[in-house]
C-alpha positions as CSV (number, residue, x, y, z in Angstrom):
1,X,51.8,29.7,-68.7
2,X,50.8,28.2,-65.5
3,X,47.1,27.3,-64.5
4,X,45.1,28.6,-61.6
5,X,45.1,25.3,-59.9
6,X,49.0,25.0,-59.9
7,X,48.9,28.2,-57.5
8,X,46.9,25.4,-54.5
9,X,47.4,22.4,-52.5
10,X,46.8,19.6,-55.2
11,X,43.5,17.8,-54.4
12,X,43.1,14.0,-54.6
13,X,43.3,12.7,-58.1
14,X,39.7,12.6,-59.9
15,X,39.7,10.2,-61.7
16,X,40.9,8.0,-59.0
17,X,40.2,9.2,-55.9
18,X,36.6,8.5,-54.3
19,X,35.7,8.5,-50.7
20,X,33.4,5.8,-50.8
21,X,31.0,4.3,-47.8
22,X,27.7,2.6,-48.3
23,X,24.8,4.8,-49.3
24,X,27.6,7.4,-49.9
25,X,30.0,8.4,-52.6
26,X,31.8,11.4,-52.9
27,X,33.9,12.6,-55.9
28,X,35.7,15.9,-56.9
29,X,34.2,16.8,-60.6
30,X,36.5,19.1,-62.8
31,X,36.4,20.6,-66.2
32,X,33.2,22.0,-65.8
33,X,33.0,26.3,-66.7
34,X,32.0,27.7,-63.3
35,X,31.1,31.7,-64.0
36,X,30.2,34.3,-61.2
37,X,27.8,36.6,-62.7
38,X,26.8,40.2,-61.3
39,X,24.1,42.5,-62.9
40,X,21.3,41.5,-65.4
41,X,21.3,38.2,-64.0
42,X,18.3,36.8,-66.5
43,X,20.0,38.2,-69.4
44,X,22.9,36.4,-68.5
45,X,21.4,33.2,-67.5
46,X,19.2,33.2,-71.0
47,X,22.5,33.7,-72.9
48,X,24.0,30.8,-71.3
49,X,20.7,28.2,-71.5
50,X,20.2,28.4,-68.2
51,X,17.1,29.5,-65.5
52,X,17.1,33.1,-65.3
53,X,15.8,32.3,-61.4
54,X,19.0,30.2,-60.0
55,X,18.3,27.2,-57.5
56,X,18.9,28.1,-54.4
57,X,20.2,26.2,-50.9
58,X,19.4,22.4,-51.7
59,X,17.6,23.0,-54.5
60,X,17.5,21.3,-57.7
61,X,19.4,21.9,-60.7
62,X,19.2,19.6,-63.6
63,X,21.1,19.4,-67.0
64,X,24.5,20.2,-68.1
65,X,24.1,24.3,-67.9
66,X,22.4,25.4,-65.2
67,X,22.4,28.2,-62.3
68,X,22.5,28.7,-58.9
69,X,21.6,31.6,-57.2
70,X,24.5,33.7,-54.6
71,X,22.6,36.4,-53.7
72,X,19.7,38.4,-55.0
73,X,22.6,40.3,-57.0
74,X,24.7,37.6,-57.8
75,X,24.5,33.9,-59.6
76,X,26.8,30.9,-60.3
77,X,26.5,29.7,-64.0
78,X,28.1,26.1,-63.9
79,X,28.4,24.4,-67.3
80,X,28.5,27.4,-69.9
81,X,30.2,27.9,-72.7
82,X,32.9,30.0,-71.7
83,X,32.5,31.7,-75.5
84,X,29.1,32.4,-74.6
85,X,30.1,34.0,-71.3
86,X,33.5,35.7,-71.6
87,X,35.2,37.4,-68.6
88,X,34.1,41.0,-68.1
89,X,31.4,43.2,-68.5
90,X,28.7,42.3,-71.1
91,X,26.7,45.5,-72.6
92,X,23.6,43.3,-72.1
93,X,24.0,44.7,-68.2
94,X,26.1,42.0,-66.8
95,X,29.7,41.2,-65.4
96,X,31.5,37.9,-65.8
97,X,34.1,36.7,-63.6
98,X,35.3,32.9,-64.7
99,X,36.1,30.8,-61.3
100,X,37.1,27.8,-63.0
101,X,40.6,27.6,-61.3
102,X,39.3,29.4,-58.2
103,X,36.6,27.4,-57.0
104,X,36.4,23.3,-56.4
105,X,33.6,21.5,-57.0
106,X,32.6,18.6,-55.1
107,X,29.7,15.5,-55.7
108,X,28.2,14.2,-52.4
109,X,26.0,11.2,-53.9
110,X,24.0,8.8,-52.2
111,X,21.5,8.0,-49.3
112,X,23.8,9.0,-46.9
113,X,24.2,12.3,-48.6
114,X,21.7,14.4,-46.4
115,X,23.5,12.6,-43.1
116,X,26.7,14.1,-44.5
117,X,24.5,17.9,-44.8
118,X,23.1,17.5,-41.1
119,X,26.4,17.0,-39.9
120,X,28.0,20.3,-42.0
121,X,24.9,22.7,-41.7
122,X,21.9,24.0,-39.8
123,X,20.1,23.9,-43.1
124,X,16.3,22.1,-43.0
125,X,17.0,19.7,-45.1
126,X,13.0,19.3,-46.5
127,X,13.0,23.0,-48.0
128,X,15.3,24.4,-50.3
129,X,16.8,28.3,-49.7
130,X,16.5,31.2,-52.1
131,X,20.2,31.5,-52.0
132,X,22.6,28.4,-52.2
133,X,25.3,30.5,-50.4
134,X,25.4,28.6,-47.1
135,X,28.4,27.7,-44.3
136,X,29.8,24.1,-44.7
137,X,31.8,22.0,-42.1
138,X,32.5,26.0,-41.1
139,X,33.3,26.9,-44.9
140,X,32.0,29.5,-46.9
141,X,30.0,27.6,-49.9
142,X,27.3,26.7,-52.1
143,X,25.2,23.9,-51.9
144,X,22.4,22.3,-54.2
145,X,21.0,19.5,-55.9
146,X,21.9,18.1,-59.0
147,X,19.6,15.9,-61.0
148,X,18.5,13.6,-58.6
149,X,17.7,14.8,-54.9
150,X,20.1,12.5,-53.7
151,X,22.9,14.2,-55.6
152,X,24.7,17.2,-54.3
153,X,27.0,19.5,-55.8
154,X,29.1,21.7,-53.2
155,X,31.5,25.0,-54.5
156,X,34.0,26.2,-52.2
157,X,36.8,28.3,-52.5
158,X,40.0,26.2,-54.3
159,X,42.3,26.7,-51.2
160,X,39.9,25.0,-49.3
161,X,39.4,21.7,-50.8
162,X,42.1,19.5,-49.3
163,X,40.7,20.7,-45.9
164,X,36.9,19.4,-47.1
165,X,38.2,16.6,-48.4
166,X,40.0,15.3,-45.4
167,X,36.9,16.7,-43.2
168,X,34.5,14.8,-45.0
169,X,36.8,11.7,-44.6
170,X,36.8,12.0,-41.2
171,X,33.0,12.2,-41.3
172,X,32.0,9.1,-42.8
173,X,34.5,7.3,-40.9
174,X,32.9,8.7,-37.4
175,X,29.3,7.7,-39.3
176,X,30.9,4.0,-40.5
177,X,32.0,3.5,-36.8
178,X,28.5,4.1,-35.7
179,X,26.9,2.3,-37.6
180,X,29.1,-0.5,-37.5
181,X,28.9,-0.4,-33.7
């Protein structure tokens, strides 16, 4: 049976593929459960390990399990057990939809990360959002922290990941070119 992912444009290779730049590296991550949850959202987020709260627009998130708030209704459980979390409703009050294949998952890394966020949002960049749901480079997508607060960790819809990637190529080429000249 084919996988989600076989259904969209084939993204660069992980494990070889980097965009790389000084201050700056940027990497597609994979593998990692990525569950929308509707509902109860604490009972679902104690379930998994994870804050009951969510981080929200560049906030932090730290550890392997963690969440990030969509909407006051809705949160993004990234690293779960997908035994812990199946697909569906839960009687505990909340609703699971798995996005693994559905969403990409992107690692913006480095001093230069924030640059790359001015460029792509009207976020402030010294406060973080109650809701990580934000427009990207014109995207729909959700942006945080992760582990260190030059580390960020941008969902988007799957369809749309060669597009980012080759957007945020172009970007650090413009911002090499400057700083080079």
């Amino acid at each position: 049976m084919p996988t989600p992912d076989a259904k969209w444009t084939p993204l660069p290779d992980p494990a070889t593929r980097r965009i790389e730049a000084p201050g700056l590296t940027v990497r597609q991550i994979v593998g990692l459960s990525q569950r929308l949850v509707g509902g109860d959202l604490a009972a679902a987020a104690m379930r998994a390990g994870a804050d009951p709260q969510g981080v929200g627009a560049l906030g932090l998130a730290a550890g392997a399990v963690y969440s990030v708030r969509q909407a006051r209704d809705r949160m993004l459980i990234v690293g779960a057990d997908p035994a812990v979390l199946p697909a569906g409703w839960d009687p505990a009050g909340f609703a699971v939809t798995p996005l693994d294949g559905g969403l990409a998952l992107f690692e913006i890394a480095g001093p230069g990360a924030e640059a790359i966020v001015a460029r792509a949002t009207t976020l402030p960049l010294a406060e973080a959002g109650p809701s990580a749901a934000v427009v990207f480079a014109g995207l729909a997508a959700t942006l945080y922290r992760h582990d260190r607060s030059d580390t960020l960790r941008l969902h988007l819809d799957r369809s749309l990941g060669p597009y980012l990637w080759d957007w945020l190529e172009a970007q650090i080429a413009v911002m090499a070119a400057v700083t080079d000249g």
